[in-house]
C-alpha positions in Angstrom: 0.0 0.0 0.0 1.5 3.7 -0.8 1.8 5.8 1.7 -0.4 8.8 -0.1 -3.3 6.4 -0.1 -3.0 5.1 3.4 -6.0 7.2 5.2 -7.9 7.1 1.6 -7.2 3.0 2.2 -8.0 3.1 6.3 -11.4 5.0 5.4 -12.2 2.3 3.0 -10.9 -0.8 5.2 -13.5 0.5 8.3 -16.5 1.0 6.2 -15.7 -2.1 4.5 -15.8 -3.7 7.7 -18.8 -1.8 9.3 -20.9 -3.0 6.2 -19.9 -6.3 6.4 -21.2 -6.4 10.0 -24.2 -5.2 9.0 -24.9 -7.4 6.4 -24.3 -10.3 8.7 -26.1 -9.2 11.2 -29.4 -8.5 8.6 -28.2 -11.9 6.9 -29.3 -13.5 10.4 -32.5 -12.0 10.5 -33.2 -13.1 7.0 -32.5 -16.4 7.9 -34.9 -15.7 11.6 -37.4 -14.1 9.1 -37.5 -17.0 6.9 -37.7 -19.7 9.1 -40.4 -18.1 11.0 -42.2 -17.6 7.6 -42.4 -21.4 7.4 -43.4 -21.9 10.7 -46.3 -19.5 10.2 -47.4 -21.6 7.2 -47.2 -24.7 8.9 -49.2 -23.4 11.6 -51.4 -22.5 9.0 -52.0 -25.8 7.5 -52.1 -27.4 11.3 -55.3 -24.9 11.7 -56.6 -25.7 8.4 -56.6 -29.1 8.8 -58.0 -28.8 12.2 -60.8 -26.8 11.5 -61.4 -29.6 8.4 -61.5 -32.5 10.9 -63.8 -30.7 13.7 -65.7 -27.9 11.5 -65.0 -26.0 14.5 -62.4 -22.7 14.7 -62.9 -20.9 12.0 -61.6 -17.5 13.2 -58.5 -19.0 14.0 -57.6 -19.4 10.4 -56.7 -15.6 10.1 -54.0 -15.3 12.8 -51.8 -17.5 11.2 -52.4 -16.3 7.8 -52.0 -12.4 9.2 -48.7 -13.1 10.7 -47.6 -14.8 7.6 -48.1 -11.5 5.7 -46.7 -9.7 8.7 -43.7 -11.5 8.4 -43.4 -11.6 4.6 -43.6 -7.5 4.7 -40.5 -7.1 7.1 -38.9 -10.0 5.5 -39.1 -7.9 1.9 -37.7 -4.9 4.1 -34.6 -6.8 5.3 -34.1 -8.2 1.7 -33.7 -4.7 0.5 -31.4 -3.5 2.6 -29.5 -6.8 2.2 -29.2 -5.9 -1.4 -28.4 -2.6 -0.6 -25.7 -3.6 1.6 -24.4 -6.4 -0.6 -23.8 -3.6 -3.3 -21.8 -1.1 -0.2 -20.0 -4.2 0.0 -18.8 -4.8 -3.7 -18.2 -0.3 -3.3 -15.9 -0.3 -1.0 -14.2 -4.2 -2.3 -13.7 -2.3 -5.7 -12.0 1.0 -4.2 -10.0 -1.1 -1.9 -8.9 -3.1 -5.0 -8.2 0.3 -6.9 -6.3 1.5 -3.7 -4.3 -1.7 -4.0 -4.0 -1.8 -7.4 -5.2 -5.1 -8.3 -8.8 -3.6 -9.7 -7.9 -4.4 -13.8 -10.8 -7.1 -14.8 -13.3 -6.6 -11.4 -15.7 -3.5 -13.2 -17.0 -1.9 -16.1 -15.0 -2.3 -19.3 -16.8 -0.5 -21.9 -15.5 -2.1 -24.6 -19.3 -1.3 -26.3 -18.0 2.7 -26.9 -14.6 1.5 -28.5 -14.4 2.2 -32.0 -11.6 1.3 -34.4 -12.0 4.9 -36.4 -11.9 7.3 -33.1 -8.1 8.6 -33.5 -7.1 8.1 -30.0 -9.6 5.5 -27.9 -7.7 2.2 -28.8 -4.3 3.9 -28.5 -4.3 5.2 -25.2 -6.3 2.4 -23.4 -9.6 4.3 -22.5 -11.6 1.1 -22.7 -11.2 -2.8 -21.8 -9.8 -4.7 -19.2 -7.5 -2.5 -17.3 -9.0 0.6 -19.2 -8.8 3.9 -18.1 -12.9 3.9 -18.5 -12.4 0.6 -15.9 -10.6 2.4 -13.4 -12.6 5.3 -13.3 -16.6 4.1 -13.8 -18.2 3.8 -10.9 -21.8 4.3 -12.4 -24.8 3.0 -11.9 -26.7 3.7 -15.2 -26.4 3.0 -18.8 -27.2 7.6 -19.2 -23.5 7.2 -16.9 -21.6 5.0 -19.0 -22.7 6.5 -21.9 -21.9 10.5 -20.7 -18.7 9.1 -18.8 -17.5 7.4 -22.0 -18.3 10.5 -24.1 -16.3 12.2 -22.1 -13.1 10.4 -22.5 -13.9 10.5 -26.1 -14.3 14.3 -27.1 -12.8 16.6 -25.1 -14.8 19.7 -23.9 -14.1 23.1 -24.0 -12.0 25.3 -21.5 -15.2 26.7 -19.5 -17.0 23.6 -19.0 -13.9 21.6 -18.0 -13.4 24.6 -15.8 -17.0 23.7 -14.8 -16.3 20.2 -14.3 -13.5 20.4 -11.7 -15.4 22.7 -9.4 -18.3 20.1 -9.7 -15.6 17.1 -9.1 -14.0 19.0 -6.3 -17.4 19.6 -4.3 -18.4 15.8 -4.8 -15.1 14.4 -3.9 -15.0 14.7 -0.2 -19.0 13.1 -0.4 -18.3 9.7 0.3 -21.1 8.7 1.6 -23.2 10.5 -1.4 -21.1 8.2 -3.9 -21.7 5.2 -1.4 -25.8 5.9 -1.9 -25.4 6.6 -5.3 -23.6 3.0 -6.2 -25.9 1.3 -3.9 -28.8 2.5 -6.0 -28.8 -0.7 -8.0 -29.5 -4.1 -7.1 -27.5 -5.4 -9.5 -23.7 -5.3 -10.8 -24.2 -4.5 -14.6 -25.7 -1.3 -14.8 -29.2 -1.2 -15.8 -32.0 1.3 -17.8 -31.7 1.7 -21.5 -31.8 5.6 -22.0 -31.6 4.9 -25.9 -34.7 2.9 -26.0 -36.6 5.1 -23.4 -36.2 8.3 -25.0 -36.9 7.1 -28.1 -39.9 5.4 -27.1 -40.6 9.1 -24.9 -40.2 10.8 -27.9 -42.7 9.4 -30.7 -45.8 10.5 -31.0 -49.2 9.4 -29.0 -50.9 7.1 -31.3 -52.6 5.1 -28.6 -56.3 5.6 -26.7 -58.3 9.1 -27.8 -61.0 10.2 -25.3 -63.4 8.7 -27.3 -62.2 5.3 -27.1 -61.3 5.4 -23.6 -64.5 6.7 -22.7 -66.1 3.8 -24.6 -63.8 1.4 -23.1 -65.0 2.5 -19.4 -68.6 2.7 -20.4 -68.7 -1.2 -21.6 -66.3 -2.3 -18.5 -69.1 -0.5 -16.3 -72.1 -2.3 -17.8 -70.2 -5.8 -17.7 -69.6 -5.3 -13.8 -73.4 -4.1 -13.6 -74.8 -6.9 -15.1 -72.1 -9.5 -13.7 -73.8 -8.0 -9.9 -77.2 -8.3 -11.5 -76.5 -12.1 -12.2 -75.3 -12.9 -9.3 -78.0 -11.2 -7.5 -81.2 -12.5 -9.5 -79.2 -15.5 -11.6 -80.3 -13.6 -14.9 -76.9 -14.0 -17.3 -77.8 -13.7 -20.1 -77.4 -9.9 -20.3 -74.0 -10.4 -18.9 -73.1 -13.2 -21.9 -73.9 -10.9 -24.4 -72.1 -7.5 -22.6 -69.4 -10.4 -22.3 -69.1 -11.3 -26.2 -69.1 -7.8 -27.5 -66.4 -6.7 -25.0 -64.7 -9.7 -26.0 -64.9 -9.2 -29.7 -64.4 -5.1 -29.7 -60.6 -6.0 -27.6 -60.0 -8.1 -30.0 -60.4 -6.1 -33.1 -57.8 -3.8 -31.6 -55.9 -6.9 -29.9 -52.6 -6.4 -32.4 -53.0 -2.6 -32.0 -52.9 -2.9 -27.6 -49.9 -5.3 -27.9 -48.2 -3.5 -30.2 -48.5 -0.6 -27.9 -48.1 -2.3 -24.9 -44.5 -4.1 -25.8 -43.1 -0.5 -27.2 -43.5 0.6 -23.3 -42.7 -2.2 -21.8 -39.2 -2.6 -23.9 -38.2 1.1 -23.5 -39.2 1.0 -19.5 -36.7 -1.4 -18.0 -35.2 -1.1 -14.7 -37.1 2.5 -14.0 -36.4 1.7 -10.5 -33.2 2.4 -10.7 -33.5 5.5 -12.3 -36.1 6.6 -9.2 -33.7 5.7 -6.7 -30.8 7.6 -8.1 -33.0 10.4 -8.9 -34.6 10.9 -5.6 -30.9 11.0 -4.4 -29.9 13.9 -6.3 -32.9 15.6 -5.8 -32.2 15.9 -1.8 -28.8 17.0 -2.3 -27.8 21.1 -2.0 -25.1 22.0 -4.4 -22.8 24.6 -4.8 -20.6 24.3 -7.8 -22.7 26.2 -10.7 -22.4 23.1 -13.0 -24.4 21.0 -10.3 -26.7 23.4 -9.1 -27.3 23.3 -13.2 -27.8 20.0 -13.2 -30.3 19.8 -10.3 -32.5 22.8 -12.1 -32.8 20.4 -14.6 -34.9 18.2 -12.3 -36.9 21.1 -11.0 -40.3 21.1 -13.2 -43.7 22.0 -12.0 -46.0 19.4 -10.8 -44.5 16.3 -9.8 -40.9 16.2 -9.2 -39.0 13.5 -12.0 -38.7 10.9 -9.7 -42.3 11.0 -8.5 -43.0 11.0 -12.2 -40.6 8.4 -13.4 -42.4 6.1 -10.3 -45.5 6.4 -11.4 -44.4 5.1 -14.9 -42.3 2.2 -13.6 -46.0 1.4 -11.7 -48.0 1.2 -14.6 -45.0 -0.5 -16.5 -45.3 -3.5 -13.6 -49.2 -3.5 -13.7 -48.5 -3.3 -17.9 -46.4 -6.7 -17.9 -49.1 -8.0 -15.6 -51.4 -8.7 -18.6 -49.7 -11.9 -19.9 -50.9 -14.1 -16.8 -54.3 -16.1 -16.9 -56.2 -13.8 -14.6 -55.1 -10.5 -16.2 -56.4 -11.9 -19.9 -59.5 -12.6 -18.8 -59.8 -8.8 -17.3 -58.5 -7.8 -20.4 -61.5 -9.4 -22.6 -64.5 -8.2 -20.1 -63.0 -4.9 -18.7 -60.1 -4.2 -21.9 -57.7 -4.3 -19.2 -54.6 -4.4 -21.2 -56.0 -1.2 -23.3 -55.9 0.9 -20.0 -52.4 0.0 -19.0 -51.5 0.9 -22.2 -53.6 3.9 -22.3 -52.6 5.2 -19.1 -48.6 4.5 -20.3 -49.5 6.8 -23.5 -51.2 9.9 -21.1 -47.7 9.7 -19.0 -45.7 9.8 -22.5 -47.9 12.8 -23.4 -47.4 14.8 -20.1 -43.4 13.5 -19.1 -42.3 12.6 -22.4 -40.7 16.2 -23.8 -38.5 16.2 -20.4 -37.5 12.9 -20.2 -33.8 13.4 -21.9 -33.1 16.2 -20.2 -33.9 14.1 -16.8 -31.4 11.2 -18.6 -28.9 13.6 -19.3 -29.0 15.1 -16.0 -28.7 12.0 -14.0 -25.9 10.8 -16.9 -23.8 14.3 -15.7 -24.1 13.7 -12.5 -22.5 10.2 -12.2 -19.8 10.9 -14.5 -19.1 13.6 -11.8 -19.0 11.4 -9.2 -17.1 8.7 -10.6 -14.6 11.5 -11.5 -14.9 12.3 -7.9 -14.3 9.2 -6.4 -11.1 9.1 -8.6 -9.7 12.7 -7.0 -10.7 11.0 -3.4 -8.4 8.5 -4.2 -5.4 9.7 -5.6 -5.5 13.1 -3.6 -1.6 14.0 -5.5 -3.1 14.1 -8.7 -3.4 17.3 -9.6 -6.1 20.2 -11.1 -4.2 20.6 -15.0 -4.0 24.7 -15.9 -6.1 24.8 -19.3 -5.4 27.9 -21.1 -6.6 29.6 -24.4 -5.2 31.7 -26.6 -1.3 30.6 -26.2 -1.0 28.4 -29.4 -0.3 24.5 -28.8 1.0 24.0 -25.2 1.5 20.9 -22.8 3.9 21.6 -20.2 4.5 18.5 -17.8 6.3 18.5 -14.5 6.8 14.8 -13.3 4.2 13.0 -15.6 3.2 9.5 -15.1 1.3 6.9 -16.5 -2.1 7.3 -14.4 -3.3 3.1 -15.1 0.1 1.9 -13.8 0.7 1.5 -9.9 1.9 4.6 -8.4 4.9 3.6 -6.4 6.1 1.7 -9.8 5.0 4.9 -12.4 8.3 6.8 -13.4 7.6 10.3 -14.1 9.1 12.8 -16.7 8.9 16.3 -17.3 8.0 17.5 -20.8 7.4 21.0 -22.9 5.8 21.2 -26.1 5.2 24.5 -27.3 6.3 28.1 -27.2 9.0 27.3 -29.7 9.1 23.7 -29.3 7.0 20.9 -31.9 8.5 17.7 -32.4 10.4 15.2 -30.0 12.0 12.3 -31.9 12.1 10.0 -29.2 14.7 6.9 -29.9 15.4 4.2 -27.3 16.3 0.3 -27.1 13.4 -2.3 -26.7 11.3 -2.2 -23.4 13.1 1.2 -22.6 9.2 2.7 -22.0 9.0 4.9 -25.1 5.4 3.3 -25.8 4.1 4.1 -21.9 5.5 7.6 -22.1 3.3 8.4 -25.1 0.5 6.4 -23.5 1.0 8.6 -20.2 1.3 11.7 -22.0 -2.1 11.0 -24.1 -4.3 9.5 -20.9 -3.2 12.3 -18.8 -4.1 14.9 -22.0 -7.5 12.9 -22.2 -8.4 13.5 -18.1 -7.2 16.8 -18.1 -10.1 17.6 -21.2 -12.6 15.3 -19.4 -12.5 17.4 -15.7 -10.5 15.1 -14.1 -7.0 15.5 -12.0 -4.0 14.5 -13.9 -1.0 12.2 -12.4 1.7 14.8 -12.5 2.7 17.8 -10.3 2.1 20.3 -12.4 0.0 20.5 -15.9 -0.6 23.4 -18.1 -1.9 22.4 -21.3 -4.6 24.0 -24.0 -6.8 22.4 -25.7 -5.6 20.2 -27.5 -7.5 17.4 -30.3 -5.3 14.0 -29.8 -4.1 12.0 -32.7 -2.2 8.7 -32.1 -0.7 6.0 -34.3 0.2 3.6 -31.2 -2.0 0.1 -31.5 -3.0 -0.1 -35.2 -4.5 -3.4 -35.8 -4.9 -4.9 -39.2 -8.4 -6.5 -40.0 -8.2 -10.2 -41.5 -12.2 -9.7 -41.9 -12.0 -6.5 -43.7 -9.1 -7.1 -45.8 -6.8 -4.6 -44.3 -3.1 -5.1 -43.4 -1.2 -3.4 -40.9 0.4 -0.9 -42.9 -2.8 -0.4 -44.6 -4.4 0.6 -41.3 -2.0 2.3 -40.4 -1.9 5.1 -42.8 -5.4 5.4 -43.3 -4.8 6.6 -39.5 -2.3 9.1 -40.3 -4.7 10.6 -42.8 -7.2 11.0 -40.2 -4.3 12.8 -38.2 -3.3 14.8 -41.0 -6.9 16.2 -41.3 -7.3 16.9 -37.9 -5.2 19.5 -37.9 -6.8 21.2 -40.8 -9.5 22.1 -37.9 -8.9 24.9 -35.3 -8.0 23.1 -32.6 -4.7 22.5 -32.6 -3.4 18.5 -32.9 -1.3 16.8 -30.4 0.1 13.6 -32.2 1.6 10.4 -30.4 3.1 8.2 -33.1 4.5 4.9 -32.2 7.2 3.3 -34.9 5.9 5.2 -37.8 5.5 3.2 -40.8 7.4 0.2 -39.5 5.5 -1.9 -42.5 7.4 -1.2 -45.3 11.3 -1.0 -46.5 13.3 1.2 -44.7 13.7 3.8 -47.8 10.3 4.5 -47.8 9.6 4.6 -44.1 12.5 7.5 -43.6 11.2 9.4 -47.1 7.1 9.0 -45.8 8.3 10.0 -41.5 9.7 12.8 -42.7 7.0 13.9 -44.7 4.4 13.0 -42.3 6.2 14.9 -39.6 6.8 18.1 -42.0 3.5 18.4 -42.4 2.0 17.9 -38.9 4.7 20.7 -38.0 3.5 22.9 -40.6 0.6 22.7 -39.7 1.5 23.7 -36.4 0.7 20.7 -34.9 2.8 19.2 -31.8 3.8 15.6 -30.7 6.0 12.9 -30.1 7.5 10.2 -32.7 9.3 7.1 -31.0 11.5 5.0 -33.0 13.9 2.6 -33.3 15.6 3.4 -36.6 18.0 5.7 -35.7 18.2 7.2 -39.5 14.9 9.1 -38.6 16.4 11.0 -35.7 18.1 13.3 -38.2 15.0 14.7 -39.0 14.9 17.0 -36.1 17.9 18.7 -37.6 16.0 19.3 -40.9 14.0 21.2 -38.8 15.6 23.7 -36.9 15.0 24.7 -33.5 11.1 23.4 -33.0 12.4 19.7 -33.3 15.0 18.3 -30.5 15.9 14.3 -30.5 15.5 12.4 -26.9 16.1 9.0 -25.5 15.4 6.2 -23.1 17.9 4.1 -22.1 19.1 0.7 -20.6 22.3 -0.9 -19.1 23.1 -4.8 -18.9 24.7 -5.6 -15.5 25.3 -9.7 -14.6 23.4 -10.9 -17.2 20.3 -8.8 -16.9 18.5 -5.4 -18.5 18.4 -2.5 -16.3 16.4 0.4 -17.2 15.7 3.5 -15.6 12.5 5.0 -18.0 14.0 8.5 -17.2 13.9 10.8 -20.5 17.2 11.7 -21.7 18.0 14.5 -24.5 20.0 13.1 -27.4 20.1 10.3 -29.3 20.3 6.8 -27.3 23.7 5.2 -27.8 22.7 1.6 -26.9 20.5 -1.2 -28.0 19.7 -4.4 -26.5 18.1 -6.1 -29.5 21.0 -8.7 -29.8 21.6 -8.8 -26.0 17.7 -10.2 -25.6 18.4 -12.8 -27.9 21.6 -13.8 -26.3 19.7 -14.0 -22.9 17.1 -16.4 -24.2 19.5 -18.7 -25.9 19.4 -17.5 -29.1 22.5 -16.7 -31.6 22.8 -12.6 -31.1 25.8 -12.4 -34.1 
């Protein structure tokens, strides 16, 4: 454990602990609960049988069925709070994991949001096992993942990430806010579909005019009249024929209902999750503009959006009701099912309009608090300086990689801009040139997503991130690696024909083809990025290219990483060096192995 986490990593340990307790403590009740439950119904069938035998007792057949309800009721209660405690459980197991880095492959990957075209997203890690969009999700919703995600993937402007650090720094010290918030679902995959919902929020009412709701209650009304008139003077007739029409008028809109009805149901999954995290939000007080913002949001007149979104997920569970045996019948006599579906079509009409807005809110706000709860834990990250209006800048003092363990992350300083463009950065195998770009990209990315930076000091502006570091070919579509790779480039090149300007990581540049070619094409490539007054980073290991730098004057300097071989073994220090590196180790790894090295 490292020593800057230790009370961050105490806090955790005793609330870890305290929940534990409590959950066996409320597991033993459960078990009390349950037991009793079946002693209740065995008393229960005692009586019954009883009172079969003798025809004597009657009354007595209540008090066990009453305290069987009794019991069910506070057994439901401790169930929920079991589950709500079984998921404070997993919150504090996964930051004690994060805290002790071994977290890679327990959460959220998000490989769903990778995409092979995005010019950075593979590169730099942001999603998979051991992603940066692992390390840092802590949501509960799919309106989460999908804002947090976004976030990593296009950076925001200078005033709104300005905005997001004041929001991250109020929420960070709110542990027991995040602790609610993960605990708002039951379940370890997040759940709701905000796609489907506000889609389905969004179309139209097509469903139940006044007219044919009005008629729908009329010929409900006259069935139950003359199903109490039967029964009362043993006339049915009446009730038969009030029976077939009902019978054959849901019918004739049958397809219509169920067409209707499954549209709801689909887009209204797992609402009560988004209650429960909505109520939570909505009794918090904020400071930070951005989430007092957020919160007005949920401010509408009439019912608050969790009292709405309850009332939906209500009539969605009495909706999905209409498939069992009872429920059909209801649905033939009284047009049950049209009502459900009706009354699911008034709340589109009413909540509908305001619906994404409520999803985006809620989104915002957990991609906050996961942001927070990665500020809580490494409290010596710091707040990166964004500034406008200085041309390309990223100035790094003791930069690390922020997905590598901090006591083993080397840090480096680095400038780019005011004069400076281009590092040529050379270096033996496993020297760390591919985790210095890496670090210098993830860090860029959380400093444009509102999120501390692992570095002592960061001043940056914005900046729209190209890298060339993981290009896969694709056997399905034909491509080869070289192929891919400067289709890549291209989408590089044309991102700096946009005003923001381009920070470009490229790894081994056009290591697929002779080595003629590969020095002609770098040294166009990086020409033009500099031109264009773009500013980056070029690793290699073909030390021909590092007299480019010299091509270009003072805005391109070479640098190195370095190793040693002492008794046998590789020794490297990842520190950057300027220059050009005066050792390689190729030959030495394969003399260490076994294999011929001349």
């Amino acid at each position: 454990m490292v020593e800057e986490k230790s009370s961050t990593y105490e806090q955790y340990a005793r609330l870890l602990h305290e929940r534990q307790r409590q959950r066996s403590r409320l597991q033993r009740r459960s078990h009390a609960l349950a037991w009793a439950k079946i002693a209740a119904a065995v008393a229960e069938l005692g009586v019954g049988l009883w009172f079969l035998y003798t025809k004597q007792g009657a009354g007595f057949l209540l008090l066990p069925l009453v305290v069987f309800l009794a019991l069910a009721v506070g057994h439901e209660r401790v169930l929920r709070a079991l589950r709500t405690l079984r998921a404070a459980v997993l919150f504090y197991e996964r930051g004690l994991a994060r805290l002790e880095d071994r977290w890679s492959g327990t959460g959220e990957t998000g490989l769903r949001f990778l995409a092979s075209e995005h010019p950075y997203a593979r590169d730099l890690d942001l999603f998979g096992k051991g992603s940066l969009f692992e390390l840092l999700s802590t949501v509960r919703t799919r309106a989460g993942e999908e804002t947090l995600a976004g976030w990593l993937l296009n950076p925001a402007p200078v005033a709104e990430i300005r905005a997001r650090q004041q929001a991250v720094e109020e929420l960070r010290a709110r542990l027991a806010f995040r602790e609610e918030l993960f605990t708002a679902g039951d379940v370890v995959a997040p759940g709701l579909h905000p796609e489907a919902l506000t889609a389905w929020a969004s179309q139209p009412a097509r469903f139940g005019s006044v007219a044919q709701t009005a008629w729908a209650i009329l010929l409900g009304l006259v069935w139950l009249f003359f199903l109490v008139d039967g029964l009362a003077h043993g006339v049915y007739w009446p009730l038969f024929l009030v029976t077939v029409v009902n019978f054959a008028l849901n019918l004739a809109r049958a397809a219509e209902t169920e067409r209707a009805a499954d549209a709801a149901e689909d887009a209204a999954k797992d609402l009560n999750l988004l209650v429960r995290v909505l109520r939570l939000f909505e009794a918090q007080s904020f400071a930070s503009p951005k989430l007092a913002g957020l919160q007005q949001k949920l401010r509408t007149e009439g019912l608050r959006p969790s009292e709405a979104i309850a009332r939906l997920d209500r009539i969605s569970f009495h909706l999905a009701a209409r498939r069992n045996v009872f429920a059909r019948l209801l649905s033939g006599a009284l047009f049950y099912s049209f009502h459900m579906t009706t009354l699911v079509e008034h709340w589109r009409v009413a909540h509908g309009g305001a619906l994404r807005a409520w999803l985006e809110a809620v989104g915002e706000f957990e991609a906050l608090a996961a942001l927070a709860g990665y500020a809580y834990e490494h409290p010596d990250d710091v707040w990166p300086e964004l500034v406008e209006d200085q041309g390309p800048l990223f100035l790094a003092e003791s930069l690390a990689h922020p997905l590598l363990p901090a006591a083993r992350a080397v840090s480096n300083d680095l400038a780019f801009g005011r004069g400076m463009q281009l590092m040529m950065l050379s270096g033996p195998n496993m020297a760390g040139k591919s985790t210095f770009m890496r670090s210098i990209g993830a860090n860029a990315v959380l400093a444009q997503c509102g999120a501390p930076v692992r570095a002592r000091r960061l001043q940056m502006s914005p900046l729209a991130i190209g890298a060339s570091i993981c290009v896969l070919d694709s056997l399905e579509g034909g491509i080869s690696r070289f192929y891919a790779e400067i289709k890549r480039l291209k989408l590089i090149v044309d991102l700096t024909e946009a005003a923001t300007p381009v920070l470009f990581l490229l790894d081994e540049l056009l290591s697929g083809t002779n080595s003629f070619d590969r020095r002609k094409g770098t040294a166009s490539i990086v020409r033009t990025l500099v031109g264009r007054g773009a500013i980056g980073l070029v690793t290699t290991h073909d030390l021909a290219l590092t007299e480019i730098p010299k091509t270009l004057g003072s805005v391109a300097e070479n640098c190195h990483f370095e190793d040693r071989y002492e008794a046998g073994k590789l020794i490297f220090d990842y520190k950057l060096k300027p220059g050009v590196v005066e050792t390689s180790n190729a030959l030495k790894l394969m003399q260490s192995i076994g294999l011929p090295g001349e």
